[in-house]
Backbone bond lengths (Angstrom), bond angles and torsions (degrees), N, CA, C in turn:
res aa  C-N    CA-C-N  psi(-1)  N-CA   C-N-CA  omega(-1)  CA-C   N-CA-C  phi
1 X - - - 1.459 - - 1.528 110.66 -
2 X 1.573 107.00 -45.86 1.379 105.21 -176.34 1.924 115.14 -64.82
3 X 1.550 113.12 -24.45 1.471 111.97 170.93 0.992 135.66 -89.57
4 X 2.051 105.96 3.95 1.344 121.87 -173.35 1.957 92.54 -87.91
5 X 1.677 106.27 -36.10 1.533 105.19 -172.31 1.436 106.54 -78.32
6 X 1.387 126.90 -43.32 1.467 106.22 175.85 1.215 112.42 -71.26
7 X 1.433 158.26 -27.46 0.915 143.95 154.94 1.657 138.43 -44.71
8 X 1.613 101.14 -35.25 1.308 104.80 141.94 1.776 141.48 -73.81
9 X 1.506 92.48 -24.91 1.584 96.93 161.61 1.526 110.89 -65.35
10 X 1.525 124.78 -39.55 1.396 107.81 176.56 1.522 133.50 -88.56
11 X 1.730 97.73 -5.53 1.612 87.69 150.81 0.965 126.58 -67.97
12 X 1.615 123.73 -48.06 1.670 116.44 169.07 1.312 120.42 -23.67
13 X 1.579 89.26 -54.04 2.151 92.76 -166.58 1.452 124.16 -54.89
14 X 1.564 95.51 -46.44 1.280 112.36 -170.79 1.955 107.22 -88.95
15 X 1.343 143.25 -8.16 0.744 139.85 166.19 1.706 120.58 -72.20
16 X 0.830 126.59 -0.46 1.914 120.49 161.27 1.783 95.89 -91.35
17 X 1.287 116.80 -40.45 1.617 88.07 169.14 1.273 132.45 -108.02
18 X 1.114 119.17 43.45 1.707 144.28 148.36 1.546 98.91 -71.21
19 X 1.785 93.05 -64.64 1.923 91.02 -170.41 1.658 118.13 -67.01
20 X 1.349 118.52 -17.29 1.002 120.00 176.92 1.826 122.34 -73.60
21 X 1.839 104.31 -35.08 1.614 107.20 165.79 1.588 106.96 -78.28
22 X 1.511 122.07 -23.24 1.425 103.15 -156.24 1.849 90.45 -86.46
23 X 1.328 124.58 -6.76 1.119 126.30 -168.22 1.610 109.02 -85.35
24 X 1.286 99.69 -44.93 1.539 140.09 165.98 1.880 102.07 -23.47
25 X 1.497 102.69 -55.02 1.519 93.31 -153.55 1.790 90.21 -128.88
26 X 1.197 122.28 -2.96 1.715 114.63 -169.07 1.586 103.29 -116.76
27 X 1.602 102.53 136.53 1.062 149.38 -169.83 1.709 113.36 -107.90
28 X 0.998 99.33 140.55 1.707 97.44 164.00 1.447 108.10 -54.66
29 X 1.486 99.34 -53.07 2.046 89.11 -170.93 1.593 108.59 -88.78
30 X 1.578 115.10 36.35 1.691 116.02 162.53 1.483 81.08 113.73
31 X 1.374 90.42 -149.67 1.632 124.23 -131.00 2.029 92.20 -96.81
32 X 1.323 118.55 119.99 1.298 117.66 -176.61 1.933 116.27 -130.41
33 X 1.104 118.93 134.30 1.458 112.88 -170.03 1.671 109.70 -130.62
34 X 1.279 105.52 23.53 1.208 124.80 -173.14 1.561 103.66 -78.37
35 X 1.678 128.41 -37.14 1.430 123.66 152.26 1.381 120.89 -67.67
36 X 1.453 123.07 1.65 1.503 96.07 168.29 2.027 92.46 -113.73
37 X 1.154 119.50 11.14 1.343 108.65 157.59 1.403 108.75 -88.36
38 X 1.402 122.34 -57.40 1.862 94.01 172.68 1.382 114.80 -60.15
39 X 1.001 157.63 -50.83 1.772 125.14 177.20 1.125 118.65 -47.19
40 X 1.874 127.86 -50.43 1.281 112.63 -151.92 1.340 89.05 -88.39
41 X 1.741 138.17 -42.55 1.185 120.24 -153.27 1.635 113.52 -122.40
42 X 1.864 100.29 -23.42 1.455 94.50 -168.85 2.328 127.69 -95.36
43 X 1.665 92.87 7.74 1.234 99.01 172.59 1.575 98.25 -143.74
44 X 1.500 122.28 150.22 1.449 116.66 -177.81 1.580 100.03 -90.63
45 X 1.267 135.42 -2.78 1.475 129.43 -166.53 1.889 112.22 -68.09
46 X 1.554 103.31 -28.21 1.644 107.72 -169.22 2.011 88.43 -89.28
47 X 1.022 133.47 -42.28 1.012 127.93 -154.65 1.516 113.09 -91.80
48 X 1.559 115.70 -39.38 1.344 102.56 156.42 1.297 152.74 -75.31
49 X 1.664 103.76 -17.85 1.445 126.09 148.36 1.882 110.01 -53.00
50 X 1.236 130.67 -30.78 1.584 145.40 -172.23 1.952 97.80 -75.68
51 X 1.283 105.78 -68.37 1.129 97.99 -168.53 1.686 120.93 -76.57
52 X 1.791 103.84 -23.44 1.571 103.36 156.07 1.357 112.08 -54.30
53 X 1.049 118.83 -38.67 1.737 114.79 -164.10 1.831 109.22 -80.34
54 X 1.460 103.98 -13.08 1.708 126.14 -166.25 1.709 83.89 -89.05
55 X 1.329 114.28 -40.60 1.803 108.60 -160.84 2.069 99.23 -67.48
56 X 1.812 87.75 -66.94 1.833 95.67 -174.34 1.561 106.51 -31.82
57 X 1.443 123.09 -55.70 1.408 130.91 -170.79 1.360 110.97 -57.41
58 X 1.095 120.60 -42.88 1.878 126.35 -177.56 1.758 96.56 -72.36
59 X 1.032 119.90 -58.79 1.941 128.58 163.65 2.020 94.83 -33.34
60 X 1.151 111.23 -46.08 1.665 92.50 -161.07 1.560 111.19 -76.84
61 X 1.418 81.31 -50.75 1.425 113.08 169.26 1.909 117.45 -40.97
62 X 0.673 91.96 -84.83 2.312 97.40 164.67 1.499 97.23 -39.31
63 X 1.518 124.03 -74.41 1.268 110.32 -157.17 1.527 112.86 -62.98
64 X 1.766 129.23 -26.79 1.232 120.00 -178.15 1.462 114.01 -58.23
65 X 1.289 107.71 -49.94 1.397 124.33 152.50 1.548 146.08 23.29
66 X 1.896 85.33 -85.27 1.235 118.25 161.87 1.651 119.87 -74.64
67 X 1.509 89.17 -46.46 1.806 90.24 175.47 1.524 124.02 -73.95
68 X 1.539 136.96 -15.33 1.080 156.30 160.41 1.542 103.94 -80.53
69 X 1.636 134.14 -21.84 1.182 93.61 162.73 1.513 128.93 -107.65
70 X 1.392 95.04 4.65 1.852 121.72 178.93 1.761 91.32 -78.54
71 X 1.162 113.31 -52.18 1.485 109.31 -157.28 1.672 103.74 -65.27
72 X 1.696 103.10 -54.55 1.716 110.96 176.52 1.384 125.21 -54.49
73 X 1.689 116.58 -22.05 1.603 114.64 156.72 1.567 130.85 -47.67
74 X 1.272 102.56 -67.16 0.744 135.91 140.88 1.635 117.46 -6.97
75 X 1.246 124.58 -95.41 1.434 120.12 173.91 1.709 110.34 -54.38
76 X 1.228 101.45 -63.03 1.237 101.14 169.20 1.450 145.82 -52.23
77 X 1.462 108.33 -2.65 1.758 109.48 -174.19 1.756 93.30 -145.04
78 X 1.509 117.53 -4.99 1.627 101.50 167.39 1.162 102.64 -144.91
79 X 1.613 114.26 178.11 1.432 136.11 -128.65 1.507 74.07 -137.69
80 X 1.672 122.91 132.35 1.472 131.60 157.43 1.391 109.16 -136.27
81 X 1.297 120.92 -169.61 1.801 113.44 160.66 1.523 104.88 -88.34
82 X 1.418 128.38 131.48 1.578 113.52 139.70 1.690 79.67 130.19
83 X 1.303 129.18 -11.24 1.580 128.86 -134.79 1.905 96.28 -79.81
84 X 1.547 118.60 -16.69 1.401 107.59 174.17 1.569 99.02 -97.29
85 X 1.171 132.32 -20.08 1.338 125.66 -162.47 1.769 92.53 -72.12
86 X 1.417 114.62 -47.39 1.282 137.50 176.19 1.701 116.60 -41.99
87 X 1.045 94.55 -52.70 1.668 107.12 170.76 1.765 104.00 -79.37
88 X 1.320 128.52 -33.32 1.268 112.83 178.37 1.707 122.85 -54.12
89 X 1.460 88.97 -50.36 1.466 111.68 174.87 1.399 110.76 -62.81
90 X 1.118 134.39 -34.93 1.716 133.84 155.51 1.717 104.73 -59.02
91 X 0.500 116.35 -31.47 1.629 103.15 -177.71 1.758 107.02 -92.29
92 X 1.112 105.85 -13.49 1.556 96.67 -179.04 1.198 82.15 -92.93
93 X 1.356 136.10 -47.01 1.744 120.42 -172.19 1.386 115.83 -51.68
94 X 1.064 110.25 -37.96 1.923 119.59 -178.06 1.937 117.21 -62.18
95 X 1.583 108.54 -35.72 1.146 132.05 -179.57 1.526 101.29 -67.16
96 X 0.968 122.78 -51.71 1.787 150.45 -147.51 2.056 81.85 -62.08
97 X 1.979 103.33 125.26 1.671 90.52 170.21 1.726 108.97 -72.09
98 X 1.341 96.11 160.43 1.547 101.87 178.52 1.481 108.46 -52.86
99 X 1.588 127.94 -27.91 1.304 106.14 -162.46 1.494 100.29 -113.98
100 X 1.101 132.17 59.58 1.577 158.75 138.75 1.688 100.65 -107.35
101 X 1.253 143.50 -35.92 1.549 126.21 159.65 1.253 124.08 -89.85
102 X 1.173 116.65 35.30 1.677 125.05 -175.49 1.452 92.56 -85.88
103 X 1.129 110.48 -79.05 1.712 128.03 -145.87 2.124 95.49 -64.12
104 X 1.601 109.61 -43.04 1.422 103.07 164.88 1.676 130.79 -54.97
105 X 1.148 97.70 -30.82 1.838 118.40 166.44 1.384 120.89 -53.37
106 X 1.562 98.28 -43.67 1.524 95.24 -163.16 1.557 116.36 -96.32
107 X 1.520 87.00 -13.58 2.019 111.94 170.45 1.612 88.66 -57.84
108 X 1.408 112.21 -61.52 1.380 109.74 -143.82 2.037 96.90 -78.50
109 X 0.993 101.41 -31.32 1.888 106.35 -176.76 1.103 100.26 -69.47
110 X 1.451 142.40 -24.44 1.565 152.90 176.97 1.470 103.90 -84.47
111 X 0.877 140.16 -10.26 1.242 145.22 -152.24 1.524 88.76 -118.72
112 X 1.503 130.62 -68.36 1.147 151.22 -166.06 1.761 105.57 -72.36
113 X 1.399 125.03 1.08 1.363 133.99 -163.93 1.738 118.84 32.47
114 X 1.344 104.13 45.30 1.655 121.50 -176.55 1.563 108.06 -91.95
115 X 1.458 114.49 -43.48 1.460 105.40 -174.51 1.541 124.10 -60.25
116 X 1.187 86.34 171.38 2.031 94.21 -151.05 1.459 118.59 59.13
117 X 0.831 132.19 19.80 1.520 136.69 171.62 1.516 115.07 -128.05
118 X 1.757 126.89 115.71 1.247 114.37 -175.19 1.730 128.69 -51.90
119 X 1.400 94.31 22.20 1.762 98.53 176.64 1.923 103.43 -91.15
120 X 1.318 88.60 -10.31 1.874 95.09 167.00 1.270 116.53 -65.72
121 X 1.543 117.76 -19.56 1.281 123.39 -147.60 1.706 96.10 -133.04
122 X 1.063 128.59 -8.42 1.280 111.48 -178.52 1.675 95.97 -122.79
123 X 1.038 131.28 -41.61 1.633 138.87 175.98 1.377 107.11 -46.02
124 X 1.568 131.09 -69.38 1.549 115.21 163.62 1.345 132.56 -60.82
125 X 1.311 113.37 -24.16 1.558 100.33 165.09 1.975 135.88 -77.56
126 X 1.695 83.44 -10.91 1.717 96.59 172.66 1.508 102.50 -50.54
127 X 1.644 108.91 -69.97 1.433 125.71 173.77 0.778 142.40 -35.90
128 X 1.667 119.85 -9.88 1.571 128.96 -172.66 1.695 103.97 -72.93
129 X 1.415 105.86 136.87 1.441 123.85 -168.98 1.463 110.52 -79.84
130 X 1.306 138.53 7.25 1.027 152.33 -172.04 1.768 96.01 -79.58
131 X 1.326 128.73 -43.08 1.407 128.45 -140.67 1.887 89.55 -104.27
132 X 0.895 116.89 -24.66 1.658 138.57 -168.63 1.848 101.66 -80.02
133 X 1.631 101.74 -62.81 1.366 106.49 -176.21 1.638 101.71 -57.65
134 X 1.444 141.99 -68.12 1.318 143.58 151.67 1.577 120.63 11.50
135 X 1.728 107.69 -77.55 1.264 125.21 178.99 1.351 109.09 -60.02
136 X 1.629 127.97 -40.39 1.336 125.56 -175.21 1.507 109.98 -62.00
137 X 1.621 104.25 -27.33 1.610 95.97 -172.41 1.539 103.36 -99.74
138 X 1.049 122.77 7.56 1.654 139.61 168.90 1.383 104.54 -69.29
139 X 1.712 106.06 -74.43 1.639 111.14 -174.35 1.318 114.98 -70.26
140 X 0.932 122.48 -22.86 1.949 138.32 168.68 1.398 112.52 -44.03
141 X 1.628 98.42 -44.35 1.874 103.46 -173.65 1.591 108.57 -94.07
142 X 1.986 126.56 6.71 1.057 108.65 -173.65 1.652 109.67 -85.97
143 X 1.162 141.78 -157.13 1.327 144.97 -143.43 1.634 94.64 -120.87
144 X 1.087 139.24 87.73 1.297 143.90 166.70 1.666 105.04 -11.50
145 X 1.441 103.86 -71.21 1.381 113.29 178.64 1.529 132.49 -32.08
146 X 1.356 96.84 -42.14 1.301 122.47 177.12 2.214 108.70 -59.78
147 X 1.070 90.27 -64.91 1.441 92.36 177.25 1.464 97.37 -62.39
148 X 1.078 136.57 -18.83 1.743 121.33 -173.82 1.224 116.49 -87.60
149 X 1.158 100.87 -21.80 1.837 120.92 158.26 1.362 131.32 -50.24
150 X 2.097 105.98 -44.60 1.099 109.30 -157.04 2.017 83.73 -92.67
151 X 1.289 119.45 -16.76 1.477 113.60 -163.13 1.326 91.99 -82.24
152 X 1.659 127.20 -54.76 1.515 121.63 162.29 2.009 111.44 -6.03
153 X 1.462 90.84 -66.83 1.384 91.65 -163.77 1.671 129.52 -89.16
154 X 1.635 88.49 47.14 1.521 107.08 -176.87 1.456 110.75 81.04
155 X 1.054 156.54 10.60 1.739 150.38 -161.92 1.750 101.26 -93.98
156 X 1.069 108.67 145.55 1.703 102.15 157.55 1.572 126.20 -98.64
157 X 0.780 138.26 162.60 1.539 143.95 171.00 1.962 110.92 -14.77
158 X 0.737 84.68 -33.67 2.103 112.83 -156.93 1.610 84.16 -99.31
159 X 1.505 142.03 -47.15 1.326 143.59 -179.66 1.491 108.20 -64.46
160 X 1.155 98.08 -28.30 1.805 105.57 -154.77 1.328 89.10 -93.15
161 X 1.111 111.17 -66.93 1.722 99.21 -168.96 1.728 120.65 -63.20
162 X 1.517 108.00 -33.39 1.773 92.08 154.84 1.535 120.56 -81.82
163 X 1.182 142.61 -24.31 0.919 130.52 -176.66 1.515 126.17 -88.02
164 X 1.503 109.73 -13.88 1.621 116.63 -177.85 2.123 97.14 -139.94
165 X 0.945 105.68 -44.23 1.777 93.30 172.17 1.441 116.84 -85.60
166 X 0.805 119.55 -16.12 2.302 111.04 168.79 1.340 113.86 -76.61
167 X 1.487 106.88 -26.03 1.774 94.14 177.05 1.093 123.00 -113.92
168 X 1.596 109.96 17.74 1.202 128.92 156.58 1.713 118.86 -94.37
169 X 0.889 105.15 -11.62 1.495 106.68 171.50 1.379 119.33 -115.56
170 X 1.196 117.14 -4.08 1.634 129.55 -176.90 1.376 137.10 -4.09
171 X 1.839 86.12 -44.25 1.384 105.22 -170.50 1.560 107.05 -107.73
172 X 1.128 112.13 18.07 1.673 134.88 139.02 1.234 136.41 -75.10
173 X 1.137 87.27 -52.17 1.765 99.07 178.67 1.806 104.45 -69.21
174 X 1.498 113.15 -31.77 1.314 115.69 -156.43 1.958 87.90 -73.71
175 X 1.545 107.89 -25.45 1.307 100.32 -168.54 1.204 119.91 -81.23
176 X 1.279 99.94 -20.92 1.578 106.91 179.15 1.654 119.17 -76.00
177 X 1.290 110.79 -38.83 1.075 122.41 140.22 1.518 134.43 -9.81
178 X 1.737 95.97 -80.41 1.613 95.67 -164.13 1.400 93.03 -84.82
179 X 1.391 152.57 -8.16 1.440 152.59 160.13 1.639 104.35 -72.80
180 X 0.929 123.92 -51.83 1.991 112.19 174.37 1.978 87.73 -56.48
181 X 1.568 135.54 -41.13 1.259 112.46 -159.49 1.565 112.09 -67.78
182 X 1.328 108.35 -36.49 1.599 121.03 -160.17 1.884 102.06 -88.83
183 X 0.852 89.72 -30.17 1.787 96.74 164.22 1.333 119.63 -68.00
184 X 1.788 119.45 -42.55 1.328 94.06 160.65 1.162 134.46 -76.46
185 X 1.687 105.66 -26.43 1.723 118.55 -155.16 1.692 81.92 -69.80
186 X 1.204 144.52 -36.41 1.197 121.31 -165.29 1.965 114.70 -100.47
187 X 1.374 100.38 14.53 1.521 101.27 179.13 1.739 106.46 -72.73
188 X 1.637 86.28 148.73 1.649 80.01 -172.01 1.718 80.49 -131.43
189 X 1.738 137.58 -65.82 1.166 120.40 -177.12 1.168 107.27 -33.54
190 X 1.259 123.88 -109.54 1.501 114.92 -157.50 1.215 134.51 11.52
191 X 1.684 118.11 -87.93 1.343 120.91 158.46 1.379 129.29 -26.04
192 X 1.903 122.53 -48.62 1.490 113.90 164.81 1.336 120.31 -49.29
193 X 1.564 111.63 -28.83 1.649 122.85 -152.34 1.572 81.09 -91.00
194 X 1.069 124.68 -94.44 1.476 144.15 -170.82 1.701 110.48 -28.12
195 X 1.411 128.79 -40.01 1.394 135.56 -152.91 1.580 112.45 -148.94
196 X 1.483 107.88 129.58 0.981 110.78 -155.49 2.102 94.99 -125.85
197 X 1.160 109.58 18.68 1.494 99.29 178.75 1.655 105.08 -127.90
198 X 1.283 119.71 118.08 1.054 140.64 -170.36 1.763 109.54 -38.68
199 X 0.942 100.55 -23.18 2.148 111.02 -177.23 1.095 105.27 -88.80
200 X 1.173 135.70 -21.14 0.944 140.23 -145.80 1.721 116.35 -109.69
201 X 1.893 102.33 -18.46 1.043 112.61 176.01 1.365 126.32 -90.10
202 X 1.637 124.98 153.71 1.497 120.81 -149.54 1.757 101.19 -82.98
203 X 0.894 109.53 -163.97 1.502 106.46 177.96 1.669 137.25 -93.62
204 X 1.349 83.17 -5.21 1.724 119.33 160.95 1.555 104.12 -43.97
205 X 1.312 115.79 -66.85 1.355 152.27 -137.26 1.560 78.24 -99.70
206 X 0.915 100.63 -99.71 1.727 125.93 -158.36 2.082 105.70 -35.14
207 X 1.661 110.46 -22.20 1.519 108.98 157.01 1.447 120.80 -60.06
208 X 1.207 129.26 -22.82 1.406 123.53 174.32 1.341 109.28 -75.84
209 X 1.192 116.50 -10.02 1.711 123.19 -156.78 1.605 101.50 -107.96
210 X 1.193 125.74 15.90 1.406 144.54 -177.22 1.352 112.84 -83.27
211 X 1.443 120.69 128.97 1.422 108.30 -171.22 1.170 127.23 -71.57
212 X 1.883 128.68 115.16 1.359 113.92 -165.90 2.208 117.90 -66.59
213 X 1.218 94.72 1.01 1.777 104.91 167.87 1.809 93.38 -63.95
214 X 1.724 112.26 -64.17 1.764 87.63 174.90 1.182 155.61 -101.88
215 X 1.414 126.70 82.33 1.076 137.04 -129.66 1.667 79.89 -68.75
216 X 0.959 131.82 -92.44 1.699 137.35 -171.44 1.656 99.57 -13.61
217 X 1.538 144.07 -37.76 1.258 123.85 173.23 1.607 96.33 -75.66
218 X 1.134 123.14 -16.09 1.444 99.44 -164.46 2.049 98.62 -77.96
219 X 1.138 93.12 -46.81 1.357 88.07 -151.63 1.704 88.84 -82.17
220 X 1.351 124.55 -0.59 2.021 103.45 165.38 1.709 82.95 -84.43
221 X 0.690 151.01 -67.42 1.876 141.68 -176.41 1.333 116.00 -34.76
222 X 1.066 117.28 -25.36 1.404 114.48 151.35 1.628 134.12 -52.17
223 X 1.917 97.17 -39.49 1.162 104.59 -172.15 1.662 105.55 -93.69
224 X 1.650 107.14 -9.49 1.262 97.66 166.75 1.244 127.40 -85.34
225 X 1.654 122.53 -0.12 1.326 138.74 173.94 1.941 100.76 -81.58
226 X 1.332 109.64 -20.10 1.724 93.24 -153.38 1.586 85.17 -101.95
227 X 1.611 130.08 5.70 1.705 117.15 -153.18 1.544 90.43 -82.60
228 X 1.141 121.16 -66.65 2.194 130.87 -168.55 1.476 84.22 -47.45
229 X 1.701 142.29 -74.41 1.386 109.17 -167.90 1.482 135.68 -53.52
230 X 1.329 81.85 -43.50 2.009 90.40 170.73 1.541 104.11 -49.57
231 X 1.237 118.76 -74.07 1.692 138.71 -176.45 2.027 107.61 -21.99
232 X 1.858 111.00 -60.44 1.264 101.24 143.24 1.168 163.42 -65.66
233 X 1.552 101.61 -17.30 1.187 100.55 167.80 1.601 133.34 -69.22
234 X 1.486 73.91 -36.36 1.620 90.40 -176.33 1.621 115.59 -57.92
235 X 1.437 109.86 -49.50 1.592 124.35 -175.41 1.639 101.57 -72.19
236 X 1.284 125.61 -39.61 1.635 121.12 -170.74 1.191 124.71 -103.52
237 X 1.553 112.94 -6.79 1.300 120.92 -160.83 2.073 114.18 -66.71
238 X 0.913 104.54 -12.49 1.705 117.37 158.47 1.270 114.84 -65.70
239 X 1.624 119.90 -50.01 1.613 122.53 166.24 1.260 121.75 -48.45
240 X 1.846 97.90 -58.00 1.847 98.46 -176.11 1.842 104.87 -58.40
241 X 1.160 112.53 -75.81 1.419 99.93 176.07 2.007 116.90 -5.79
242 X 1.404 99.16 -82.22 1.257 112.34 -156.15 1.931 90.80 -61.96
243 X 1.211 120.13 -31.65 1.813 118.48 178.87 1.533 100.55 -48.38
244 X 1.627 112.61 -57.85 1.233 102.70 -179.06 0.954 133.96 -88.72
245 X 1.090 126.73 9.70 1.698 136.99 -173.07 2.162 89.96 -109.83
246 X 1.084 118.27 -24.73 1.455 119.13 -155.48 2.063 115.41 -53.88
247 X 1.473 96.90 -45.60 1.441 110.38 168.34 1.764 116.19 -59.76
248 X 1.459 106.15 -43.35 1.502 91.20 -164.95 1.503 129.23 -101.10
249 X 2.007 91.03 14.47 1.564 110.32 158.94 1.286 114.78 -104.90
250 X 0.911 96.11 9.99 1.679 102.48 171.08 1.453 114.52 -89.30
């Protein structure tokens, strides 16, 4: 019984993208691939909008990165004043829906003369507290001792955490990572909120903007929206697991 229901739970899942490849390439008169030659090869509009939208995401992605694992040392391996009140207020920020920080964003990106420029779009998402809270409970669970070892042996703060805390958390960082990637590649407010010139928008956005005359580009653009998540998942998906599971076997 129990393999009759997951098996029906995964036809559900997997049945919108059955219809989406079988739609993808079939024709009344058979089998046609002539819509995935205009996206991938025969107009540059689907593909350079793809890899602009591939660049911003790798930009959010790296910088959350760095700032989630500077910031999570940090909480996680020293003692300041204010340092739980600090983390409280990060976790209510993380909770908070995205569209209660829209209208404060765009005060502050207007303020900063950023809007209309994809620095609207990659500058607040570095910052999101989601990647920070993670790492804090990453470096939190490593072995005190261990870092007292590496400072023993001459390292500074900045030594220690790349040289003995990054490759101990790896499969943290990798998670934080591919979650800052798939969070942007699929943001769609922002860009409406933030940007107002049609070129300019990522490919998130710019799939609704597909001409409903071709249904066959729409739905191979679909599959060019689902390839970078699939692509990580597939290669990291041992990391993310173990990223998020990493703190609370510790």
């Amino acid at each position: 019984m129990k393999k009759l229901f997951f098996g029906i739970l995964f036809l559900i899942c997997i049945l919108p993208f059955g219809i989406v490849l079988v739609n993808s390439a079939y024709e009344q008169g058979g089998l046609s691939f002539q819509a995935y030659y205009d996206v991938f090869l025969g107009t540059p509009r689907y593909l350079f909008r793809f890899w602009k939208s591939l660049g911003i995401c790798m930009v959010i992605a790296m910088g959350q990165v760095v700032i989630a694992a500077l910031a999570g040392y940090g909480f996680g391996k020293f003692q300041f004043p204010c340092k739980q009140l600090m983390l409280f207020f990060l976790m209510i920020l993380m909770v908070l829906p995205l569209q209660v920080t829209l209208v404060p964003g765009h005060v502050v990106l207007n303020k900063m003369e950023l809007l209309q420029t994809q620095w609207a779009l990659i500058l607040p998402s570095i910052f999101l507290p989601l990647g920070t809270i993670l790492m804090t409970q990453s470096f939190g669970a490593l072995s005190d001792e261990m870092l007292q070892a590496a400072v023993l042996d001459g390292c500074s703060t900045m030594q220690s955490l790349i040289r003995v805390g990054v490759p101990n958390v790896r499969g943290s960082l990798v998670c934080v990572g591919i979650l800052s990637f798939l969070d942007s590649w699929n943001m769609v407010e922002q860009p409406i909120a933030y940007l107002k010139d049609f070129e300019k928008y990522p490919l998130s956005v710019a799939l609704a903007y597909v001409s409903a005359g071709e249904p066959k580009q729409q739905f191979v653009s679909c599959i060019l929206v689902l390839l970078p998540p699939l692509i990580l998942f597939t290669l990291f998906n041992k990391d993310l697991v173990e990223g998020i599971t990493f703190g609370e076997e510790k």
